[in-house]
C-alpha positions as CSV (number, residue, x, y, z in Angstrom):
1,X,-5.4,-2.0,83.3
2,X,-4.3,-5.3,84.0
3,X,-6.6,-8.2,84.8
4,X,-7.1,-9.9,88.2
5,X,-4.9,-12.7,87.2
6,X,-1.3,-12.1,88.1
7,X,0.0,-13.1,83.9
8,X,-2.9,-11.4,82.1
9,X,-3.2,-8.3,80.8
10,X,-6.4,-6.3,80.3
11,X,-7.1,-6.0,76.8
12,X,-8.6,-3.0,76.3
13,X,-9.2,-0.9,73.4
14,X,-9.6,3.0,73.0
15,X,-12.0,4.5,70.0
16,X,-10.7,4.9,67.0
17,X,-9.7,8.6,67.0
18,X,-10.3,10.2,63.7
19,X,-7.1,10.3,61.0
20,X,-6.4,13.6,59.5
21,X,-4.6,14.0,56.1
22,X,-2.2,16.7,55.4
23,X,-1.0,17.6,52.1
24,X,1.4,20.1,50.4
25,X,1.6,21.8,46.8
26,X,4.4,21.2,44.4
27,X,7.1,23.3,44.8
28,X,7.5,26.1,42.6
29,X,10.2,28.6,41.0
30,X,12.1,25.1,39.3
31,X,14.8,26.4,37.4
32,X,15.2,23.5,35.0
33,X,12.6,21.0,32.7
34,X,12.1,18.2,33.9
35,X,13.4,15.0,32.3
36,X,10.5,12.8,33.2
37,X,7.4,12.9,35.5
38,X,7.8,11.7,39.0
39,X,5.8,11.4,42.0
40,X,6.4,13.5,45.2
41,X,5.5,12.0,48.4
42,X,5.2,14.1,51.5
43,X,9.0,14.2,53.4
44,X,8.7,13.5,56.8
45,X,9.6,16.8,59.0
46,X,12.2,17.6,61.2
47,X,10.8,19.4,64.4
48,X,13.5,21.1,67.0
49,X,12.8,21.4,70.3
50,X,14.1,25.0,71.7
51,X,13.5,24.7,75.2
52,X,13.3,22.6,78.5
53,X,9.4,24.1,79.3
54,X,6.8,21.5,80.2
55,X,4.7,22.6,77.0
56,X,3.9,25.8,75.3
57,X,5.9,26.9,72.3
58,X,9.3,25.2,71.7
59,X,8.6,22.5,74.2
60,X,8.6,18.5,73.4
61,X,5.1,18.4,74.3
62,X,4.3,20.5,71.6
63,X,6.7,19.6,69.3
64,X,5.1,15.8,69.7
65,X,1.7,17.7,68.6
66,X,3.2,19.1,65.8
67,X,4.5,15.9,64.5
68,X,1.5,13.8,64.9
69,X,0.2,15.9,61.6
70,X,2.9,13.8,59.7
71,X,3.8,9.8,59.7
72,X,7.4,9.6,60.5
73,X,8.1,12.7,61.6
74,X,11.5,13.4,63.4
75,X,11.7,14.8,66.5
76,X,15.1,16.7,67.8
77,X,16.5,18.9,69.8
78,X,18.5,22.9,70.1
79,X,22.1,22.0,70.4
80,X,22.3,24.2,73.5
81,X,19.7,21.7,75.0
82,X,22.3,19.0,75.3
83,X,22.4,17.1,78.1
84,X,19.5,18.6,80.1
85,X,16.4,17.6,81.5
86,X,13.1,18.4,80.7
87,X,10.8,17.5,83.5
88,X,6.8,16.5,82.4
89,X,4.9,18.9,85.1
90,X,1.4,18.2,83.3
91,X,1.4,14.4,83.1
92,X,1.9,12.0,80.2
93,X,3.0,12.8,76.8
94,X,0.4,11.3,74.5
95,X,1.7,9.6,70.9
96,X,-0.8,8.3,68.2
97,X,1.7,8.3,65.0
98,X,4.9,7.3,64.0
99,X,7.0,9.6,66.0
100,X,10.8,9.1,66.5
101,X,12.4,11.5,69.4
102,X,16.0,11.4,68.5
103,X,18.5,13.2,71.5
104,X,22.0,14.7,70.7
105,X,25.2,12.6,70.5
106,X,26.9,12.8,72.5
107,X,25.3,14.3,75.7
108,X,21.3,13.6,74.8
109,X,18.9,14.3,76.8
110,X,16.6,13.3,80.0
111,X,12.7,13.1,80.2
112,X,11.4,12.6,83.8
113,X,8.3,12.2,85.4
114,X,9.3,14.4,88.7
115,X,7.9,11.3,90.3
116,X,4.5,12.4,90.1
117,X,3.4,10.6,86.3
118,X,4.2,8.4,83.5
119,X,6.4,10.0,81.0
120,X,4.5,8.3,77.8
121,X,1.4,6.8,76.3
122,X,1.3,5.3,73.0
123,X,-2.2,4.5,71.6
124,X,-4.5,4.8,68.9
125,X,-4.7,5.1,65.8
126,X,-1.2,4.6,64.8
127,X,1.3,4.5,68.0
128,X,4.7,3.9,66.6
129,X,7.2,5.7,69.0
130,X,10.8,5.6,69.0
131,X,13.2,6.9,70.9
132,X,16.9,7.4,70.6
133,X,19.5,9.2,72.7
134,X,16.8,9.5,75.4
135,X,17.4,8.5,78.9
136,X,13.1,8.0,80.5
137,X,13.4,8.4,84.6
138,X,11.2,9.2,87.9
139,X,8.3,7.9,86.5
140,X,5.3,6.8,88.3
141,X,2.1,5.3,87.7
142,X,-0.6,2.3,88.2
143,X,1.0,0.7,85.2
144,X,4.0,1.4,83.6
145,X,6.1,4.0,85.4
146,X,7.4,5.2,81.8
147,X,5.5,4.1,79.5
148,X,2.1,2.9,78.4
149,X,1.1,1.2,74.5
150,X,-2.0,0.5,74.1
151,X,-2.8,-2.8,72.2
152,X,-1.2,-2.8,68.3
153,X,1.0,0.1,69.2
154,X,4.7,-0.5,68.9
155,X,7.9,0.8,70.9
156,X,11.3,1.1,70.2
157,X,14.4,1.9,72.4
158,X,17.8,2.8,70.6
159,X,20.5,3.8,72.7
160,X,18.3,5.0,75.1
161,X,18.3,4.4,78.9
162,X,14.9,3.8,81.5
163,X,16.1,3.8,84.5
164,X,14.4,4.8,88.1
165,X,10.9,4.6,87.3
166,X,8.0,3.3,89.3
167,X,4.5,1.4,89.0
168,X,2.4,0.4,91.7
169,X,1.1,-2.4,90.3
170,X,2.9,-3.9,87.4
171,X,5.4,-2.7,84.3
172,X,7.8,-0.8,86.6
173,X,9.3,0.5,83.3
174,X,7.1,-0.3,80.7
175,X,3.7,-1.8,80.7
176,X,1.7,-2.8,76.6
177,X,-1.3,-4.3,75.8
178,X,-2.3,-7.2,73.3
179,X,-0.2,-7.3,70.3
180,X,2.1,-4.6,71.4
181,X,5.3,-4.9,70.2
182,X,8.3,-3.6,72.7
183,X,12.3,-3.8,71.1
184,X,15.3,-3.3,72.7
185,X,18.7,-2.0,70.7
186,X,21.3,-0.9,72.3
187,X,19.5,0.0,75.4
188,X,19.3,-0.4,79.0
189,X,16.6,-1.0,81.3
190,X,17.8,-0.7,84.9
191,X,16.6,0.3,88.4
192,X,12.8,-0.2,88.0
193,X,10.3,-1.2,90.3
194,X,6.8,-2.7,90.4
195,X,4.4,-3.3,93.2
196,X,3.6,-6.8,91.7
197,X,5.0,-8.4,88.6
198,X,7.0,-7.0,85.9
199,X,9.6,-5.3,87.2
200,X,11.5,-3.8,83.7
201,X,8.7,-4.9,81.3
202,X,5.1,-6.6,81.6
203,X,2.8,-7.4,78.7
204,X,1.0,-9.3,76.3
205,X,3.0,-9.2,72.7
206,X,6.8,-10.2,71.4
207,X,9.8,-8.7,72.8
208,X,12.9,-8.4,71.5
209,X,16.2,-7.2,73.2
210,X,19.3,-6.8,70.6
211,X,22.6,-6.3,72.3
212,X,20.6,-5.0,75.2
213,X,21.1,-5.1,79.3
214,X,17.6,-5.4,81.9
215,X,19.0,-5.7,85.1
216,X,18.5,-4.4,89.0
217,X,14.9,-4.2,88.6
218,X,12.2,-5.3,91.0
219,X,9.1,-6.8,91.3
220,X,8.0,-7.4,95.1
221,X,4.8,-9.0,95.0
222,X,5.0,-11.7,92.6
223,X,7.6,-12.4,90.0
224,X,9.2,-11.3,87.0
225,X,11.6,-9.1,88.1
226,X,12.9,-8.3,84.8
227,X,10.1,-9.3,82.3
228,X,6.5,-10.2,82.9
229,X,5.0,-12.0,79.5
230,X,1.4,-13.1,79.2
231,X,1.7,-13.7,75.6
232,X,3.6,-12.8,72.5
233,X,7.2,-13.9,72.3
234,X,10.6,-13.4,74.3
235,X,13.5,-12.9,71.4
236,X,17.6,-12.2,72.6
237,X,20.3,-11.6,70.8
238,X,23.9,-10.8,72.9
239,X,21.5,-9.8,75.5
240,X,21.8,-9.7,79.6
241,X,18.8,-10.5,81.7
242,X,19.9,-10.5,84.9
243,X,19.9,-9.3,88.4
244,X,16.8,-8.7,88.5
245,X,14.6,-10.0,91.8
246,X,11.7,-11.2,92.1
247,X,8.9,-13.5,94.0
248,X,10.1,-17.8,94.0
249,X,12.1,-18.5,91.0
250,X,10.7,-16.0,88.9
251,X,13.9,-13.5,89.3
252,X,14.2,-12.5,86.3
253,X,11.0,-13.4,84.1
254,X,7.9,-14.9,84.5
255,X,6.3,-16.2,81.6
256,X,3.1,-17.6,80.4
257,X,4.6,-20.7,77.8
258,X,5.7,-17.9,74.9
259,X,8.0,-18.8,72.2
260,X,11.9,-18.0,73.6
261,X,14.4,-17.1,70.7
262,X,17.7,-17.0,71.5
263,X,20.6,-16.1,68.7
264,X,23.9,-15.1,69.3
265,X,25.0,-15.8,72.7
266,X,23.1,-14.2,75.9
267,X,23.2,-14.0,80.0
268,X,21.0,-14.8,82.8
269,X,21.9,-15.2,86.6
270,X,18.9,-18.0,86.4
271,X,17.2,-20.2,84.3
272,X,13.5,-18.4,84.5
273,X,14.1,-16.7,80.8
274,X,14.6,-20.1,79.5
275,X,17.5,-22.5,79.1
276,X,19.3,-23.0,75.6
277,X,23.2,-23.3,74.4
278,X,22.3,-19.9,73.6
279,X,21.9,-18.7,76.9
280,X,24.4,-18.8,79.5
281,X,23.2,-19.1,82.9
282,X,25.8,-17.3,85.3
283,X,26.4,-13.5,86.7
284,X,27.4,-10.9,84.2
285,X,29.6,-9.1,86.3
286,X,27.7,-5.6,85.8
287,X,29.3,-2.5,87.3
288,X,27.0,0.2,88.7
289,X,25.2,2.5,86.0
290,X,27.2,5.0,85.8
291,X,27.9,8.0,83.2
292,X,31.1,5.9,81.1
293,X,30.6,8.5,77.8
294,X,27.6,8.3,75.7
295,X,24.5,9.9,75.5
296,X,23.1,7.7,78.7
297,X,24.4,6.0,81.5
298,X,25.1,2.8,81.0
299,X,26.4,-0.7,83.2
300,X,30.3,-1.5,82.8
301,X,31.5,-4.4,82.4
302,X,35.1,-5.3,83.5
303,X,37.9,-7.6,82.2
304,X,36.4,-10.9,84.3
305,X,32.9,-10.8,83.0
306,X,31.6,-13.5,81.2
307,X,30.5,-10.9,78.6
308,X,33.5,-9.7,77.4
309,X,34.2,-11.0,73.7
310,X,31.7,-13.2,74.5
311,X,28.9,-12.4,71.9
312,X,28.1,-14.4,68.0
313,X,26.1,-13.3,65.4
314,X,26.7,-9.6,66.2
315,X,25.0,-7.3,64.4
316,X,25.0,-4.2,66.0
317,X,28.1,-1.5,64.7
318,X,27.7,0.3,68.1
319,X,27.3,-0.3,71.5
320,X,24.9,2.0,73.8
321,X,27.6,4.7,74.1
322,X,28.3,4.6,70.3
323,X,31.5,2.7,70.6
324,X,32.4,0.7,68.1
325,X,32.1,-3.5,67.9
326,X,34.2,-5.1,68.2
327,X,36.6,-4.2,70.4
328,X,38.2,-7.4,70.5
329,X,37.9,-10.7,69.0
330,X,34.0,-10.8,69.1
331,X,31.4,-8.1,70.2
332,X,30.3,-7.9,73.7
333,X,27.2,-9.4,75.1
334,X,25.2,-6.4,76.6
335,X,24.4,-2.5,76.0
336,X,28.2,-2.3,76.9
337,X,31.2,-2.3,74.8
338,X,34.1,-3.0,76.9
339,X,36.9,-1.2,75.2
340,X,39.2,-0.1,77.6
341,X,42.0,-2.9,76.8
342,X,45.4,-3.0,77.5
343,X,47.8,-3.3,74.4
344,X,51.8,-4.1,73.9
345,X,54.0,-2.2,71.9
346,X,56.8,-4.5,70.7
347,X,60.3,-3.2,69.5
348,X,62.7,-5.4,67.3
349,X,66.2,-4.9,67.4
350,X,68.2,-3.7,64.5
351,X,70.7,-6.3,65.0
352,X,70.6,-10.3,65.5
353,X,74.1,-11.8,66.5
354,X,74.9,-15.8,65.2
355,X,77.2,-18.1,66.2
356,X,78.5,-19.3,63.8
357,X,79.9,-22.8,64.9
358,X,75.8,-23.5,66.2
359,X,73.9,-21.1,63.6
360,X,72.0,-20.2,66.8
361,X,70.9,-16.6,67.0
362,X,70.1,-14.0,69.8
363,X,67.0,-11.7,68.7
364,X,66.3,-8.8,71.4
365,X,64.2,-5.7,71.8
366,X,61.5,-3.6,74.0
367,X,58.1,-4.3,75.6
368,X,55.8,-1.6,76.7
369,X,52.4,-2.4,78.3
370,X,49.8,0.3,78.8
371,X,48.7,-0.8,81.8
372,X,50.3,-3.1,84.2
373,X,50.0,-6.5,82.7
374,X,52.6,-9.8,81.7
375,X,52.6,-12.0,78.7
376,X,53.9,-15.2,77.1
377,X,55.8,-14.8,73.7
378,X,56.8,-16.4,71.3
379,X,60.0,-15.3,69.1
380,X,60.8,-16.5,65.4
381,X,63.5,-16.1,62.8
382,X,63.2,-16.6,59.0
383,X,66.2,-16.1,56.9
384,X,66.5,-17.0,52.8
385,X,69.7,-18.3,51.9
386,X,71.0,-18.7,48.2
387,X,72.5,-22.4,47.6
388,X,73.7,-23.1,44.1
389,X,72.8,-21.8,41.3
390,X,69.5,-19.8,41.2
391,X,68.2,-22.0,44.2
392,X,67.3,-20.7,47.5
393,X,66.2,-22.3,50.9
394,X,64.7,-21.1,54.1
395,X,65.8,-21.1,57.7
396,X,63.7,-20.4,60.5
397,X,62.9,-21.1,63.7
398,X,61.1,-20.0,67.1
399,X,62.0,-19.9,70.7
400,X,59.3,-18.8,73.8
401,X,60.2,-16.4,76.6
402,X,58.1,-14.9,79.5
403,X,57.4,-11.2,80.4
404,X,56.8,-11.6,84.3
405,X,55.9,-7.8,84.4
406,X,55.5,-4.7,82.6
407,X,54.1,-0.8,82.3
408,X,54.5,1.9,80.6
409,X,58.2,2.1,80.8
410,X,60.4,-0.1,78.0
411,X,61.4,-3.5,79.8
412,X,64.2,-5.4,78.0
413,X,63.7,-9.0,76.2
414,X,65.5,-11.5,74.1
415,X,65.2,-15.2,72.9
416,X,67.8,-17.5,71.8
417,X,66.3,-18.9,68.4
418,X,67.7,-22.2,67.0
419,X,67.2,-23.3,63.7
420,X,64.9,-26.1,62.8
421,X,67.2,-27.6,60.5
422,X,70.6,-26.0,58.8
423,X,72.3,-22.9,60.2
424,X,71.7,-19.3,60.3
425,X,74.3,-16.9,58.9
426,X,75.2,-13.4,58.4
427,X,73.0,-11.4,56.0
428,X,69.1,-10.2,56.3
429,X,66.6,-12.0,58.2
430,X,62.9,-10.9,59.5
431,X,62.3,-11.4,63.2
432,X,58.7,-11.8,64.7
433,X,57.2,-11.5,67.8
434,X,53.8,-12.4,69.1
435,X,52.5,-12.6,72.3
436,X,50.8,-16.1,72.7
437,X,49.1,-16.3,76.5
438,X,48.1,-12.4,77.4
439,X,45.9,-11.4,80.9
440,X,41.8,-10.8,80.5
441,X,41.4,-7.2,79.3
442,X,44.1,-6.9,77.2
443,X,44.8,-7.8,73.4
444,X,47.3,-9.9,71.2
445,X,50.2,-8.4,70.1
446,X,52.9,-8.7,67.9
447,X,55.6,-7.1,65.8
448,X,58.3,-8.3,63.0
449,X,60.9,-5.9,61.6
450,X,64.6,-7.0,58.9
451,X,67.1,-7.6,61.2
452,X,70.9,-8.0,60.3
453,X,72.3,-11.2,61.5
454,X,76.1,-10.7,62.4
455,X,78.7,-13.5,63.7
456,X,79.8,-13.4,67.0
457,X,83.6,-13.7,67.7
């Protein structure tokens, strides 16, 4: 429960429930000595998940039973389970271990609250619960629409989605107590709503969003549209908070004075997050959530955002889709990758001709773009002459020319190239091209290729 006071959270704590130890024998039937005594620690299982039911055998709700018998247990699912939905008939799925539910890649899976509860609760006496490859929906509650931790308890979002989940009075998404701890990798947290504050995320303990997007959630009656801190700490890293809305100027957070820790480079549409060179205060340029590949939906970004390329620092191999960073000359900032980029493919021709009163040169060749697009180039020479003896020199020099337009069908180009001192003359040369100014959403290219420099008559 959340206290009268619209930033503090109810601090309340359940009974210590009691801790059961499990143990196993060595194994036996070993078919060689051993070379020295060692110490075997209980493996953590893997648990498969067979069907789609609410509970009974071969549900998640079970399977989440069976785990809590072992710390670190591994939850997963039937292959033939990929990309379904398992819908929580019987209310909240209760964690009180270190749990991880880990979907398929690529489809995974959905866990919804048919509108009618909260998907999770993590409490006592060890709540560590992460999920991966999960997409959390149509949730509803009080207080956090998906999910609950109770104080200490600890949640973690990889590659996951929470999206269209409902409270009635604060944590639209996710609600935690005192000393909770709530991080963000990856993921997306979009579409939420809360009666008062809170909108994505409201609680008392540190967040921390790594390469992660909260955006389009609500929070009507007061503020915080995104996140809702009463204590703890607010850490980004290449993160978007924005588009959320809220009461005032609390869009997208309201915030009790909390230590902010921005690395890397991150977005807001406002300055209620906090202001920092870190943090760049403008509108991301999200497109709707939508299913671009992965195991969850995820928000777009397109070629004009201020996003794209945008992040420092990254850290993160993958973006929420499992796309690989980076894509182009930085990661993105965001859950999203953007990596549909248009690219040149440069020919060189074989042949160079020279005139040889001027030494000046005529290189030619082919430009293909992949999707409609124009470029500036830049086109050089380098030829090694022999002078006397065993003594050679260099020639070279560059010349710019413009692409107005090209596709997918070879467009003609040439430069004339003069030499920045000497001549050029007939023999072997290399020729390079490199494109110099290119449009947003495409990337650099170049070429070079031996060429054979012949006089003109």
């Amino acid at each position: 429960m959340i206290a009268a006071s619209p930033m503090r959270l109810a601090r309340r704590i359940l009974p210590a429930l009691p801790v059961v130890f499990y143990g196993c024998s060595d194994p036996s039937g070993l078919t060689a000595p051993r070379i020295e005594p060692r110490v075997h620690a209980l493996a953590a299982p893997v648990i498969t998940v067979l069907n789609t039911d609410d509970s009974g055998a071969g549900s998640l709700r079970e399977a989440v039973v069976d785990a809590s018998a072992v710390a670190g247990s591994v939850i997963q699912f039937d292959a033939s389970l990929a990309g379904k939905t398992i819908v929580l008939t019987s209310g909240e799925i209760d964690v009180g271990s270190q749990i991880t539910i880990e979907g398929p890649v690529p489809a995974g899976i959905t866990l919804s609250g048919g509108l009618t509860s909260r998907l999770f609760e993590v409490g006592p006496p060890n709540g560590d619960l992460t999920l991966r490859n999960i997409s959390l929906v149509n949730g509803r509650q009080s207080d956090g629409g998906a999910a609950r931790l109770r104080d200490g308890t600890k949640l973690t979002l990889d590659h996951a989605l929470v999206a269209n989940n409902e409270a009635t009075v604060r944590g639209g998404a996710i609600i935690f107590g005192t000393g909770a701890t709530v991080t963000l990798v990856n993921s997306t947290i979009s579409g939420n709503a809360a009666a008062q504050g809170g909108g994505a995320i409201s609680g008392d303990g540190p967040v921390t969003l790594r390469n992660s997007t909260i955006a389009f959630n609500s929070a009507s009656g007061e503020g915080g549209g995104g996140i809702e801190l009463s204590g703890g700490s607010l850490s980004l890293r290449n993160s978007v908070v924005a588009n959320n809305v809220g009461v005032g100027t609390f869009t997208n957070c309201l915030m009790d004075p909390v230590p902010l820790i921005f690395t890397g480079r991150n977005i807001s549409d406002d300055s209620s997050c906090g202001t920092d060179p870190d943090i760049v205060i403008g509108n991301p340029g999200l497109l709707p959530l939508a299913d671009n590949g992965g195991p969850t939906r995820t928000h777009a970004i397109g070629t004009s955002s201020p996003a794209l390329d945008s992040g420092a620092q990254c850290s993160e191999a993958t973006d929420q889709r499992y796309v690989t960073r980076n894509q182009g000359t930085s990661c993105d900032i965001g859950a999203f990758e953007f990596n549909d980029f248009g690219t040149f493919a440069f020919t060189v021709g074989p042949n160079v001709s020279v005139n040889a009163k001027t030494g000046v040169v005529t290189v030619s060749g082919t430009i293909k773009c992949s999707k409609p697009g124009s470029a500036d180039l830049t086109v050089t020479l380098r030829q090694t002459q022999k002078t006397t003896g065993r003594f050679t020199t260099i020639i070279q020099g560059a010349a710019a020319t413009t692409i107005a337009s090209c596709n997918a069908s070879p467009s003609s180009w040439s430069a004339v190239v003069s030499p920045a001192s000497g001549k050029f003359e007939t023999g072997a040369a290399t020729a390079a091209i490199t494109t110099t100014s290119w449009p947003a959403g495409f990337l650099q290219g170049n070429a070079s290729a031996t060429v054979k420099v012949f006089a003109v008559k």
